[in-house]
C-alpha positions in Angstrom: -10.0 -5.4 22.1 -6.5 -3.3 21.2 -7.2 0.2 20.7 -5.7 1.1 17.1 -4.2 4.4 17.6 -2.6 4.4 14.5 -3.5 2.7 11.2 -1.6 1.6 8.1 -3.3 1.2 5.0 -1.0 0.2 1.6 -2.9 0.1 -1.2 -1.6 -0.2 -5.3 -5.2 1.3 -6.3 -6.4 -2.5 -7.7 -10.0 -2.9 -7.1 -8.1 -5.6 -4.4 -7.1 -2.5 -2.8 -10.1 -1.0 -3.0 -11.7 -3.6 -1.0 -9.4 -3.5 1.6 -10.1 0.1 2.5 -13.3 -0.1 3.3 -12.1 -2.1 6.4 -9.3 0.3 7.2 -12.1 3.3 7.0 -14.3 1.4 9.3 -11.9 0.7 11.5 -9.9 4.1 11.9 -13.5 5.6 12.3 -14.5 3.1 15.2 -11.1 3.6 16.9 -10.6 7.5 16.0 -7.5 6.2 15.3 -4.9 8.3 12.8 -5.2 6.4 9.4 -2.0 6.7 6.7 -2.7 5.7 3.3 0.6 4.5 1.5 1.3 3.7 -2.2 4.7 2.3 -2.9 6.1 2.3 -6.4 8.0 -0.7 -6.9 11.8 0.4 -8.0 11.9 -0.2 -11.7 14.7 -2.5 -13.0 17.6 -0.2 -13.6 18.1 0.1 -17.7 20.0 2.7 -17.6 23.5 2.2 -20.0 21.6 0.6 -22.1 20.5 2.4 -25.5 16.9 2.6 -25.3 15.7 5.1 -28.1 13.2 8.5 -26.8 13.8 7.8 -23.1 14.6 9.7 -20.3 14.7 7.9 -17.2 14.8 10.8 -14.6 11.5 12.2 -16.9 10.1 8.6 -17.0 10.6 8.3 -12.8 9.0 11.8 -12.1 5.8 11.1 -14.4 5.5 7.6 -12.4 5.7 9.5 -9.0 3.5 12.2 -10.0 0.6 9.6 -11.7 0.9 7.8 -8.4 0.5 11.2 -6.6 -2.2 11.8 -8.6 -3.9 8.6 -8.1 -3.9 8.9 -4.5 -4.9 12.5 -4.9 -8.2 11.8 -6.5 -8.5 7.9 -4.0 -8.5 9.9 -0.8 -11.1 13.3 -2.5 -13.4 10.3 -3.3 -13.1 8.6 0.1 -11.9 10.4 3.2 -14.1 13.6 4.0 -15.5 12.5 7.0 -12.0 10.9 8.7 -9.6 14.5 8.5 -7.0 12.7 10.9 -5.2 11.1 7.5 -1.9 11.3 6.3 -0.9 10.5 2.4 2.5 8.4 2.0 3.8 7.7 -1.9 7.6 6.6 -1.9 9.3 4.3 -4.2 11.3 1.4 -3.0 10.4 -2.4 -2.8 7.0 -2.2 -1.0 7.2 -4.9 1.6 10.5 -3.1 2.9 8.9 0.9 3.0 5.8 -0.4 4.7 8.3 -2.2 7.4 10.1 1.0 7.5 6.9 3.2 8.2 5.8 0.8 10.8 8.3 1.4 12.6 8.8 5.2 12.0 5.1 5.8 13.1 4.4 3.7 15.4 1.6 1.5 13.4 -0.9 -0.2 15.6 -2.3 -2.1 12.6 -1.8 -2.7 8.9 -4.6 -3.3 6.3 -3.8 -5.0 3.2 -5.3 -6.0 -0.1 -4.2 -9.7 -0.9 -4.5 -11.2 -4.5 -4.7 -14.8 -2.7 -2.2 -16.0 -5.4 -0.9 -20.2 -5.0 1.4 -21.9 -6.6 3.7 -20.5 -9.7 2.0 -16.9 -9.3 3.1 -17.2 -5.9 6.3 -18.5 -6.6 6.9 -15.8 -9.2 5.0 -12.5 -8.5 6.1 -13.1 -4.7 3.4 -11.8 -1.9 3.9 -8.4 -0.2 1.5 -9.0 2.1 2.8 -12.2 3.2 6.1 -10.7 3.7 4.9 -7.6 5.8 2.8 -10.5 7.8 6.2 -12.4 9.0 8.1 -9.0 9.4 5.8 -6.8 11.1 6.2 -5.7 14.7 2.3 -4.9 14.8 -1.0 -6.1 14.0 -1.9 -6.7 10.0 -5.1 -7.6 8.5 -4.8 -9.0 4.8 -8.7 -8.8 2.9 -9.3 -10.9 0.0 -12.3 -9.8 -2.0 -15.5 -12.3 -2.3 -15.4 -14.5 -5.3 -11.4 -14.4 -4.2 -11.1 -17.7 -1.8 -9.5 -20.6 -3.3 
């Protein structure tokens, strides 16, 4: 079997997500493998020019970057004090394109992801990021559907 060196784990904190990391844990832990955790907050439609009453965008974008700092504060203090060879990634952007991008920058053995198993208009509409890192990706990904989740 490959030899993981590095792992890739995106999560968007669903229980999905949640899931997922279990096999990324396992995994990095088996291989002793470096494990990066990444949450990617999906750019927010641009409104700005338009007259929307009591809101600051640059305010609104720093309190969504520091929840989602936050949030993956408190997901790696709950999970990851046995693996110390982590890193902690949250960028905004469209997520399939940063998790290309950090494949590529660090040399990613394997991605894990969370998949919502969606078909049909949800698919059509709410689009798959783990379908698009599968095609794209220059390495190995594993997509984990919870139980209960198979269609």
């Amino acid at each position: 079997m490959k030899d993981f060196s590095t792992i890739l784990f995106a999560t968007d904190f669903s229980e999905i997500s949640e899931y997922a990391f279990d096999y990324a844990l396992t995994l990095a832990k088996k291989f002793g493998s470096r494990l990066i955790l990444m949450h990617v907050i999906n750019e927010p439609v641009d409104l700005r020019g338009f007259y929307v009453p009591h809101i600051s965008f640059d305010s609104l974008e720093q309190e969504i970057s520091d929840a989602a700092a936050s949030m993956m504060e408190k997901f790696c203090a709950a999970r990851l004090q046995e693996l110390p060879n982590h890193e902690k990634v949250v960028t905004s952007g469209i997520p399939y394109e940063e998790i290309l991008k950090k494949i590529d920058e660090e040399n990613v053995s394997l991605v894990v992801l969370g998949t919502h198993g969606r078909a049909g208009i949800d698919h059509l509409l709410f689009g798959s990021t783990a379908e698009r890192v599968v095609r794209r990706a220059r390495c190995a990904v594993m997509t984990v559907r919870p139980p209960g989740k198979m269609e």
